[in-house]
C-alpha positions in Angstrom: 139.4 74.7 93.3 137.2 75.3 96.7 134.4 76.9 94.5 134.1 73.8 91.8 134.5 71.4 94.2 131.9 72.6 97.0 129.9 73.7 94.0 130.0 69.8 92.5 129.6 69.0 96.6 126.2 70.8 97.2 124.9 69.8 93.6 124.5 66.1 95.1 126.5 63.6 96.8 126.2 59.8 98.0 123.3 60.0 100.7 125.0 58.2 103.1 123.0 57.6 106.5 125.4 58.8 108.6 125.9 62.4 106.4 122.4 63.6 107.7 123.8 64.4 111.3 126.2 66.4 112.9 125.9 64.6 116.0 129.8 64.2 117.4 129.4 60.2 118.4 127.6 59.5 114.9 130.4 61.2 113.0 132.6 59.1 115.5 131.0 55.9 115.3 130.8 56.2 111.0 134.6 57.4 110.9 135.7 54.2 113.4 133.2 51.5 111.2 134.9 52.9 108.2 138.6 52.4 108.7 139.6 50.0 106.2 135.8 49.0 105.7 134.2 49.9 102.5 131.0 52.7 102.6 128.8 50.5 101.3 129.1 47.8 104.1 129.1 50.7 106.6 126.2 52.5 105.3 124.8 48.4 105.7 125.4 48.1 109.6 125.9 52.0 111.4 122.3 52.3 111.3 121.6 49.4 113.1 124.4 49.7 115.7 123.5 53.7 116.4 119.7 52.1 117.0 121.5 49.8 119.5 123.6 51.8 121.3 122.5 55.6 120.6 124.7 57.5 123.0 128.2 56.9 123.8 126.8 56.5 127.5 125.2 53.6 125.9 128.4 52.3 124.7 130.5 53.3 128.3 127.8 51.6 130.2 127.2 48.0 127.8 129.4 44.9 128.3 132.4 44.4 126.3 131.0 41.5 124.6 127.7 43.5 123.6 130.0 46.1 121.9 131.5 43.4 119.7 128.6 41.7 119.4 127.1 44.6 117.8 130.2 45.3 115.1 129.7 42.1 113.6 129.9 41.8 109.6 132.5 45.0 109.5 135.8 43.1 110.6 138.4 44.2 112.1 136.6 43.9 115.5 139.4 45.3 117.6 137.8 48.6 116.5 134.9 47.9 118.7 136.9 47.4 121.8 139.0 50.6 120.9 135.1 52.1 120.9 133.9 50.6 124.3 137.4 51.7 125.9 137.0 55.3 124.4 133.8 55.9 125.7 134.7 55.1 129.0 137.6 57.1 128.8 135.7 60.1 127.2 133.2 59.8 130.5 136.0 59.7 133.1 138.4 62.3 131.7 135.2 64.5 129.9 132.1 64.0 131.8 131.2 61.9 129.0 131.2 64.7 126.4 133.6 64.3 123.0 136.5 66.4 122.8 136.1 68.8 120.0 140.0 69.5 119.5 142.1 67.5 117.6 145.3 66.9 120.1 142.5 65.8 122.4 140.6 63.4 120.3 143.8 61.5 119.1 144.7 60.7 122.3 141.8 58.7 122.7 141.4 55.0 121.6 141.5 53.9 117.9 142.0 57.6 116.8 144.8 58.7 114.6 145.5 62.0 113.2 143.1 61.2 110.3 139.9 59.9 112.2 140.5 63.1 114.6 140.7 65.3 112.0 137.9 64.1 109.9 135.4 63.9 113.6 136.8 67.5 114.9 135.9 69.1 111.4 132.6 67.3 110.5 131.3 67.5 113.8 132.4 70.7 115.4 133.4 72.9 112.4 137.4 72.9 113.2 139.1 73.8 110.6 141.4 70.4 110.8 142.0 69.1 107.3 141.8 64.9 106.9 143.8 62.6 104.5 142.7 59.7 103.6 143.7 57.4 100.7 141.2 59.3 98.7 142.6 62.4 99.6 145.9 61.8 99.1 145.1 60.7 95.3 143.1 63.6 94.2 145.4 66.3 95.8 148.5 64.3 94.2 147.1 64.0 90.9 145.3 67.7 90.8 148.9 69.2 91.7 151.9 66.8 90.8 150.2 64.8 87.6 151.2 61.7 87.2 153.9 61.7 89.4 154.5 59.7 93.1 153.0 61.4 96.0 155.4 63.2 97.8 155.8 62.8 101.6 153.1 62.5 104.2 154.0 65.5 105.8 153.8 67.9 102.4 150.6 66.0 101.5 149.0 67.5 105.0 150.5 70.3 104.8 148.8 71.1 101.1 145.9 69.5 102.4 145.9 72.4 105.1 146.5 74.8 102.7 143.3 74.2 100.2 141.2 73.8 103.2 137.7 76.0 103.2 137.9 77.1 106.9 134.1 78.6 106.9 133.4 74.9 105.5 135.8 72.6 107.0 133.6 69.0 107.5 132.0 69.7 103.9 135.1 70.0 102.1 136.8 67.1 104.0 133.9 65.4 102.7 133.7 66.7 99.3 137.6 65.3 98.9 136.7 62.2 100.1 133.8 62.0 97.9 135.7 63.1 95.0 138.2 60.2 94.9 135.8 57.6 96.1 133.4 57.9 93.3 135.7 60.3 90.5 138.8 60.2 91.2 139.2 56.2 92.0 142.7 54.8 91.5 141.3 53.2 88.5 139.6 54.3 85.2 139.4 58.3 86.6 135.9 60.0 85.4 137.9 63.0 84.1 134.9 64.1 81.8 132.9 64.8 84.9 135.4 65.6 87.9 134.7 69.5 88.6 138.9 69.9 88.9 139.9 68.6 85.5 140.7 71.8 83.9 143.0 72.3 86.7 143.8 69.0 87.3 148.0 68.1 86.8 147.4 64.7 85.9 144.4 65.2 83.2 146.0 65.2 80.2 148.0 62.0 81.1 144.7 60.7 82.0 143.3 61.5 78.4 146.1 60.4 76.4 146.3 56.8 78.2 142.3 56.7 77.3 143.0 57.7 73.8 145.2 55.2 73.5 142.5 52.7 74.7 144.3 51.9 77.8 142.6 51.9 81.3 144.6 54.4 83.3 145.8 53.6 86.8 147.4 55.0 89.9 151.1 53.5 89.7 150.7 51.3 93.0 153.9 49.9 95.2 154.4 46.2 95.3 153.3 45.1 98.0 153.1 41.2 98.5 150.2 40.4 100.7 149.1 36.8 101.5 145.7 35.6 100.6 143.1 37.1 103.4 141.5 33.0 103.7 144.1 30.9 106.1 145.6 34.3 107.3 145.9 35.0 111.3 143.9 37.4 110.8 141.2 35.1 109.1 141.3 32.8 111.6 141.0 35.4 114.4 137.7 36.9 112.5 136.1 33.6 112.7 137.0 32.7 116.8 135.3 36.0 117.3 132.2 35.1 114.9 131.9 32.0 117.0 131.6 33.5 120.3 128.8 36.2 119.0 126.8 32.7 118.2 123.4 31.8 120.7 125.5 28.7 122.1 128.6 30.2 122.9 127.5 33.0 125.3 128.8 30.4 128.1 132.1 30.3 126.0 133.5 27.2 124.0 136.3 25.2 125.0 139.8 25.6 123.2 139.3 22.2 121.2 135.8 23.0 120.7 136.7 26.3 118.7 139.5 24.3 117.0 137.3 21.8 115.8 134.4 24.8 114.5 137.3 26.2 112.6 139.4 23.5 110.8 137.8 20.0 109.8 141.7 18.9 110.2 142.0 20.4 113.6 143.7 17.5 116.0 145.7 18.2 119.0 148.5 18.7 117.2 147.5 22.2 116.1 146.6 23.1 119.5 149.8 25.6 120.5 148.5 27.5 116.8 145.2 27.8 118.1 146.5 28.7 121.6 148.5 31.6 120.4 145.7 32.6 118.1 143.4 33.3 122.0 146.3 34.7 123.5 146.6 37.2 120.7 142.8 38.0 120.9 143.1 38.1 124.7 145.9 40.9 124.4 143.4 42.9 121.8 140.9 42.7 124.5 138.7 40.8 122.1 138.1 37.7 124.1 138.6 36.0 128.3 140.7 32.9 128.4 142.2 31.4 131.8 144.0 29.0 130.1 144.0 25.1 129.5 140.7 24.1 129.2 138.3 26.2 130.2 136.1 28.1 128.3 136.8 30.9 125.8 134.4 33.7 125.8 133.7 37.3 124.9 135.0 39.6 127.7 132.1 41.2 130.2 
């Protein structure tokens, strides 16, 4: 399994820009931007924002508002306060060097045990193995088939197992690589995959194609509201609107209202209101209160 799959690895991969350095804040930075963010929109906006802020110094010494400024078309923008309040952490409690190891690293803001593993390996060679969604399909597939992944803690603990210690960041990678563009949850590319004549869930795979069915990873119901007129929606946008030329002064409350809803009265104030109090706990925006202006923090 290691030599087909490093083999398939170092034929060619995606040539992502953040896979030409080893550089511990790159890997970092690419590993934050890509929590629940697709590759492609990463690979859109890390260069830019490494060009910006080049150093985790950079980062540690900018204004909050620059940070999230600077993450803008990712999402999710609490991850650029988690950054900003890392690196300050990383240069009072390390001299503003990264920890290598992993306890150390997860303690740190916006790191779980995956982004630790995945920055200690790729970075620093520790042989720490990451699962990610991607992972955790191709290493269920390749040795329970068809079948539903089996606990969290198994799923590491065969990742461990499997892992190349001489190459750990590659074959983290190579995994990752592997489910992203082979092994997707849909449709699986068995005729190329480099694992498929030791994969469990191949000839499941084949037969459903034979059959002229499109095989697919059995997924949990999971009821999710529509993204557009979500919390989370709305808090994307109040963010967007600060990062504009005219709001670097900040926006009143019933300003913002009125730039997100054309129904927004004063009715819906105490929605809006709990809306900046929310961002205000994230660290994502300043707010006295009443009416005084909203802004990005400083």
């Amino acid at each position: 399994m290691r030599a087909a799959l490093l083999a398939w690895w170092d034929a060619g991969h995606r040539e992502l820009p953040w896979r030409k350095t080893r550089e511990p804040y790159a890997v970092l930075v690419s590993e934050l931007m890509l929590q629940q963010t697709q590759a492609d929109r990463v690979a859109a906006r890390w260069p830019a924002f490494m060009r910006r802020f080049p150093t985790l110094l950079a980062v540690a010494a900018a204004p909050m508002a620059a940070v999230i400024d600077a993450w803008a078309g990712l999402g999710y923008n609490r991850r650029a306060v988690n950054l900003h309040r890392l690196s300050q952490a990383v240069l009072r409690d390390y001299g503003g060097v990264l920890p290598a190891s992993v306890p150390a690293l997860e303690v740190l803001p916006g790191i779980g045990p995956y982004t630790a593993r995945a920055v200690a390996s790729i970075a620093f060679g520790v042989p720490a193995a990451a699962v990610d969604t991607n992972v955790r399909r191709v290493l269920t597939r390749v040795f329970d088939g068809t079948r539903a992944p089996p606990p969290a803690r198994v799923l590491q603990q065969r990742a461990d197992a499997v892992l190349l210690p001489e190459r750990p960041g590659d074959w983290n990678q190579a995994v990752m690589e592997l489910g992203a563009v082979v092994c997707p949850a849909a449709a699986p590319r068995c005729t190329v995959c480099p694992l498929a004549r030791m994969c469990a869930a191949a000839p499941d795979v084949r037969a459903v194609r034979e059959q002229g069915a499109t095989y697919r990873t059995a997924a949990r119901p999971q009821p999710q509201r529509p993204f557009a007129g979500s919390a989370r929606f709305y808090r994307g946008r109040i963010v967007d609107l600060l990062r504009a030329p005219d709001a670097r002064e900040g926006l009143g409350p019933m300003a913002i209202g009125a730039r997100l809803r054309l129904d927004f009265d004063a009715s819906m104030r105490p929605w809006l209101e709990a809306l900046l109090e929310g961002l205000q706990r994230d660290g994502l925006l300043y707010w006295p209160g009443d009416d005084a202006p909203v802004r990005l923090p400083r």
